[in-house]
N, C-alpha and C positions, 0 to 999 in steps of 0.2 A: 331302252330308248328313253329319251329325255320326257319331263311334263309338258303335253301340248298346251299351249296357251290361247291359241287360236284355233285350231282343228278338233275334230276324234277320229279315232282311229281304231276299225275293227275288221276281222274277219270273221265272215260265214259261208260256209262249204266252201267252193271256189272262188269268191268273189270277196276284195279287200275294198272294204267302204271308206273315204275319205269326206267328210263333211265339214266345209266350213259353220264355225261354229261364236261367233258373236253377234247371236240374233239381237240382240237390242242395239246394235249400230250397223244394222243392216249387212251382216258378214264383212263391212271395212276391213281393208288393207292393210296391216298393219306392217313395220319390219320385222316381227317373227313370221307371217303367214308364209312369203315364199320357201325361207330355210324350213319351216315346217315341212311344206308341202312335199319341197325336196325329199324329207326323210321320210316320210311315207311312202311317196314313190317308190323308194329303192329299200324299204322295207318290202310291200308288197312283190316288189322282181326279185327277193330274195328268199320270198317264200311259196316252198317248192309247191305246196298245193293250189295256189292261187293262181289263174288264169286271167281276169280280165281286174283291171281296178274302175270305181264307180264313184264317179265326183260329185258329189250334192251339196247345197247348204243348208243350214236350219233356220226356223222362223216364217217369215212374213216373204222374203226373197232368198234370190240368192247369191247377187252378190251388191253392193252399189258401186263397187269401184273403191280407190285409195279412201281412207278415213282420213279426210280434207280437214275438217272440223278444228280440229286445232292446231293442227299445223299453219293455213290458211287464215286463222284469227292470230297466227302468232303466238302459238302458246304449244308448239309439238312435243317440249318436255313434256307437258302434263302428260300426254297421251297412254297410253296402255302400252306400247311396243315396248321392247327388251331394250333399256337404253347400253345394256353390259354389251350388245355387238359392237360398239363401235369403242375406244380408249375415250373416259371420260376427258373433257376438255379438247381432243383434236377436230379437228377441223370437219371430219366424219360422222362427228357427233351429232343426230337431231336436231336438240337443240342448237343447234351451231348454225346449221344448215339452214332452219327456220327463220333466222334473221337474213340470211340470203335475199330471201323474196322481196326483202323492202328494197326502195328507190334506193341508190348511193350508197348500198352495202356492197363490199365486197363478193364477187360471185366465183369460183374457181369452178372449169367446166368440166374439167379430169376428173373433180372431184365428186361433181355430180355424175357424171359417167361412170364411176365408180360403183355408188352407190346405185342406185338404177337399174345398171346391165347388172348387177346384183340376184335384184329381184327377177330381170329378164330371164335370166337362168336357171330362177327358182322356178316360174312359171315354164318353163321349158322343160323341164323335167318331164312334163305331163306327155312334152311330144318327143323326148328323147326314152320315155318306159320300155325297156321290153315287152313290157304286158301293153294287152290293150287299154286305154279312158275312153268310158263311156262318160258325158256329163250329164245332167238331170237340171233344167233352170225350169225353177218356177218363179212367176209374177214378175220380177226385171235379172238383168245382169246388161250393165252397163260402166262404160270408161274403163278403169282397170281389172274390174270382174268378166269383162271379154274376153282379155290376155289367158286366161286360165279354161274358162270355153272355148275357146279358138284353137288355143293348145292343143286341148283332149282329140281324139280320136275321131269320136260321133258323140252326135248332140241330140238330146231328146225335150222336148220341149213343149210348156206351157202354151196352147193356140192364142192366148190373150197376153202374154208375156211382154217386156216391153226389151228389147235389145239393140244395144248403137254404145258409139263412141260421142259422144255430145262434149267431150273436151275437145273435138277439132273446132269448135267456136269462139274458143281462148283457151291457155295454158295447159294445153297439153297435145301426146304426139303420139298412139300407140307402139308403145316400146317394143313388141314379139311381131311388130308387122305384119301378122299372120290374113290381114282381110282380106287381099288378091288373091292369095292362094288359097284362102277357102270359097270366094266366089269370083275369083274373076276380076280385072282389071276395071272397066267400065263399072260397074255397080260397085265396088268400092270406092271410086271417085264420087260415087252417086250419093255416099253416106258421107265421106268424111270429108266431100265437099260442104257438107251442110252440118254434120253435125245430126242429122234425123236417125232415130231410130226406125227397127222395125217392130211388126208382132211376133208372136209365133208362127201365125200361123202365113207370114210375110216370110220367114224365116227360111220354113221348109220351100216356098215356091221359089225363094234367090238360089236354094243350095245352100243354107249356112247352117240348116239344120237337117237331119233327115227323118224323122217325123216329129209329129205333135198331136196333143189330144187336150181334152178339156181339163180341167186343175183335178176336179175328183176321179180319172183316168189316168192321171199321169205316172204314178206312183207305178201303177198295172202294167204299163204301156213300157217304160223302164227297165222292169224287172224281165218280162219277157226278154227282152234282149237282149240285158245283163246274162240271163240265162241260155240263150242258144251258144250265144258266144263260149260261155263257160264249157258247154260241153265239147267246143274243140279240143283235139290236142294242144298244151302248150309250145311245143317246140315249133308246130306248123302258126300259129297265133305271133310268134318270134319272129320265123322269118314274113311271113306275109307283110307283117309290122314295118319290118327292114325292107324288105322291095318297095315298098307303096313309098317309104319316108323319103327311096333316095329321088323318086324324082322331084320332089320341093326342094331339097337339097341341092340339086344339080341347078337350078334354076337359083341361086346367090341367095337363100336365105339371112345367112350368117351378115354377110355386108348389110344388106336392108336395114337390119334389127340392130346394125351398130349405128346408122343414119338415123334409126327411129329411137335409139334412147337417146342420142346426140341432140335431136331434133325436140325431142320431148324438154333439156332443160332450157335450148331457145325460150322454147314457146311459153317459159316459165317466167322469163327475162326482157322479152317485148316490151316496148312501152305499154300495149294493152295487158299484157302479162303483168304487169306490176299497177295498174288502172284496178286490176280484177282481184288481185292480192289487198291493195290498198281497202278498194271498196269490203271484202270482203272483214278487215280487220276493224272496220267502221260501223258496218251494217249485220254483218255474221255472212257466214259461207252459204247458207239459204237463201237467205235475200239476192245476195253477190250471183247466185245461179241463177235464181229467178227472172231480175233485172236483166243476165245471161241470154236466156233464151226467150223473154217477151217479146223482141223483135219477130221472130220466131212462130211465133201464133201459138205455141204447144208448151212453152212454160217445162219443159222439159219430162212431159209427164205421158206424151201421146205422140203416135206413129206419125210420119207424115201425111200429108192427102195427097193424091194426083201423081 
């Protein structure tokens, strides 16, 4: 298997650990994390002793979402991602794509839908495994770090945790559309109507997680689980997987999630879409959120009230 650049990747007894792994940029999104992820995945489903896979990240959280930062300031060469996936100089290229976001550039929408249902796929991996995902979030997972909890299986979670989509407030569209299907139609208009997140322990009373415990608990709390699971059979862990999946399935996932990467480089392209790109390459992608969410009362940092 290739050097991960964004993840690790290990096994112990039955259980195949996948950990986001760029704790000094808050686990960011890069374009190698989804092909990573991919190949972990189907690593783990290909090996025979392993039962259940367990998704964590390292650090301070566990995920923020895409790593905006330079892209957003205009500068997504620099960035860390694998520039060699795309043919230097085409249209696909990062770099290329990052001038997109300015006013009176050229935008090609194929070609963001390209790229995008890309990653959509990567992150799907999680819910197309044979094996079970469990996730593990502590402290936040928010905007794109969703897509890959949503994904997983069952969610275990920090009760102080901070979780949402806070790009439905500008420039963005959750690409895996997975929120109605994991809580429900109504309370997902209820978040991505706003933009608010939840807690953990909000999390578990929606349905979007199914337990939580305190940060020095968590770990504990996890592992249990990781563990009962583990000692099913695998082949019964296979199908179960497969009955439970088709009914999301049957109910037009696939369409949704081509609306929602479609949808996501709109919102990229908006007049306030490029308001929020502009500000952001003036002031930085901090400030640009901040400004973001002050109308908001919560600065992007705290649950809703009421």
């Amino acid at each position: 298997m290739e050097t991960l650049k964004t993840l690790t990747y290990e096994v112990t007894g039955r259980i195949a650990r996948i950990t986001l792994n760029r704790p000094a940029r808050g686990n960011g999104i890069t374009f190698d994390m989804p092909r990573e992820l991919a190949a972990c995945v189907e690593r783990a489903n290909l090996h025979p002793e392993v039962r259940v896979i367990a998704l964590s990240g390292n650090g301070k959280g566990f995920c923020g979402g895409y790593d905006l930062v330079v892209s957003a300031e205009g500068n997504m060469a620099g960035g860390e991602e694998d520039e060699s996936a795309w043919p230097e100089g085409s249209p696909m290229d990062p770099a290329v794509q990052s001038a997109n976001h300015t006013p009176g550039e050229l935008w090609d929408p194929s070609i963001d839908y390209a790229m995008m249902s890309r990653n959509a796929r990567g992150f799907m991996s999680l819910f197309h495994s044979d094996k079970p995902v469990v996730c593990k979030v502590h402290r936040f997972c928010v905007a794109g770090g969703t897509d890959m909890a949503l994904c997983s299986d069952l969610l275990v979670i920090d009760e102080a945790a901070k979780i949402g989509y806070p790009p439905a407030r500008v420039w963005g569209v959750p690409t895996t559309a997975m929120w109605v299907h994991r809580i429900g139609l109504e309370k997902a208009k209820r978040l991505l109507f706003t933009g608010d997140c939840l807690s953990g322990k909000e999390a578990v009373e929606w349905g979007l997680a199914i337990e939580c415990a305190p940060l020095e608990e968590l770990d504990e709390r996890f592992e249990t689980l990781l563990g009962r699971i583990a000692r099913m059979p695998v082949n019964q862990l296979v199908m179960m997987k497969m009955l439970l999946n088709q009914s999301v399935m049957q109910q037009g996932l696939h369409t949704t999630q081509m609306l929602g990467v479609l949808f996501d480089g709109v919102a990229r392209h908006t007049p306030e879409g490029y308001a929020f790109a502009t500000r952001s390459a003036e002031a930085g992608f901090k400030q640009a959120v901040a400004e973001r969410d002050d109308p908001f009362g919560d600065t992007g940092n705290s649950t809703f009230k009421g």
